[in-house]
C-alpha positions in Angstrom: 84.3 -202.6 -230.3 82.7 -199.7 -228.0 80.0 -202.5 -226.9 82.9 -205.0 -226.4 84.5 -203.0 -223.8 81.2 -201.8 -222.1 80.6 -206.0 -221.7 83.8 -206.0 -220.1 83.1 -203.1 -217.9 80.0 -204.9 -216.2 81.8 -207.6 -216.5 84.7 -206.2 -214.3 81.9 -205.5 -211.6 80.2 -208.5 -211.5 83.4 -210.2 -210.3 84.1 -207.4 -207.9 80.7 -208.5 -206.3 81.6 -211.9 -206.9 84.8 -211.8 -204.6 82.8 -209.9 -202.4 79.8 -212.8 -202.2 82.6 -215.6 -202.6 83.5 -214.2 -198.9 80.9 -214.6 -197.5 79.5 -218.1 -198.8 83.1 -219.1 -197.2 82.0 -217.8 -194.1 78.7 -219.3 -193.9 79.9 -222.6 -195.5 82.3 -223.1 -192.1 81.8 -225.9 -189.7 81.4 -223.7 -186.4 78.6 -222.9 -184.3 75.7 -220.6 -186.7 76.5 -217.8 -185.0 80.0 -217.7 -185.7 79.2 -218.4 -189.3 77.2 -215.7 -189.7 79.4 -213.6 -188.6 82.4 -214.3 -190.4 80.0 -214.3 -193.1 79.3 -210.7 -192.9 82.9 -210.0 -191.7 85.1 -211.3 -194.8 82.8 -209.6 -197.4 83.0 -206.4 -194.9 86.8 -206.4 -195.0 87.2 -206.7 -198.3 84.4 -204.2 -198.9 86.4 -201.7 -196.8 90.1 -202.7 -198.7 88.3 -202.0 -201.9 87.1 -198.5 -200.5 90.6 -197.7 -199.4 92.8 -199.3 -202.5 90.6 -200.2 -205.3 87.9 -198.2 -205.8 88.1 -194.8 -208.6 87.4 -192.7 -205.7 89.7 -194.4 -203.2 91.7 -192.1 -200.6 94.6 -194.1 -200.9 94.3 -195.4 -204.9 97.0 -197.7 -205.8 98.7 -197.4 -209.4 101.0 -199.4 -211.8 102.6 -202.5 -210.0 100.8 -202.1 -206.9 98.0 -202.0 -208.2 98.2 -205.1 -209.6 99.4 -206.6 -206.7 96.3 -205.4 -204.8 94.0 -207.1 -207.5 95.8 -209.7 -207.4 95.2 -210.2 -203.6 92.0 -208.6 -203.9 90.6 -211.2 -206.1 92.6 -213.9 -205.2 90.8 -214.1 -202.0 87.6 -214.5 -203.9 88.8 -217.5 -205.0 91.1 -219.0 -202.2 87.5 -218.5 -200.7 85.8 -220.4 -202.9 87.9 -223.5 -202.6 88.3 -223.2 -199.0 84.6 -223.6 -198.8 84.9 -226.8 -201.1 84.1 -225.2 -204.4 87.3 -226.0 -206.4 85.3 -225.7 -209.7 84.0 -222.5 -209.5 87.0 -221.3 -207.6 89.0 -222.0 -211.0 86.2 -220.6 -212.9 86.0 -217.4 -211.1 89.9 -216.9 -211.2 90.0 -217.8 -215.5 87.3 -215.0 -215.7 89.1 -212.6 -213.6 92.1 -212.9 -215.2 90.6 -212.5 -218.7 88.2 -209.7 -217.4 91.2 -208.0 -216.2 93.6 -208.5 -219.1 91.4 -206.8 -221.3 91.0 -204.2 -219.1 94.4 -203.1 -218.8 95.1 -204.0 -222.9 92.2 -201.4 -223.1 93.0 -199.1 -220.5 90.1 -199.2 -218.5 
């Protein structure tokens, strides 16, 4: 079971860097000029990169708990996949969400 839950570890932070990369492929997926593109293409994975640093992270200054925490995954995540389908990817916009929500249930079942 000890492996089990280290799986679900990396797991866990493969689809932090997923939400993170589903930001920008939104960004860069947008019909506007390149430039603009590639900037919200750096900006959305930036923000969410920052509200991670502030909210989520172990180490966070401002480390949400119980129902707020939850909340901000929620969001957090969510946005991963809202981006996803916003830049046509419905599929793995419902993929990403089912793994997320199993990732995470375990995690709190296991207290991780």
């Amino acid at each position: 079971m000890k492996a089990v839950r280290a799986v679900n570890l990396g797991v866990l932070f493969l689809v932090e860097l997923g939400a993170v990369a589903a930001a920008a492929y939104w960004g860069v997926t947008l019909d506007v000029p390149a430039g603009l593109a590639w900037l919200l293409g750096l900006a959305a994975p930036a923000a969410l990169i920052v509200l991670w640093g502030l909210f989520g992270s172990p180490k966070a200054p401002y480390r949400t708990r119980g129902a707020a925490r939850t909340g901000f995954e929620v969001l957090w995540f969510g946005a991963g996949a809202v981006a996803l389908a916003a830049a046509g990817a419905v599929g793995w916009a419902v993929a990403f969400a089912l793994v997320c929500l199993a990732t995470k249930t375990l995690a709190a079942a296991w207290r991780q």
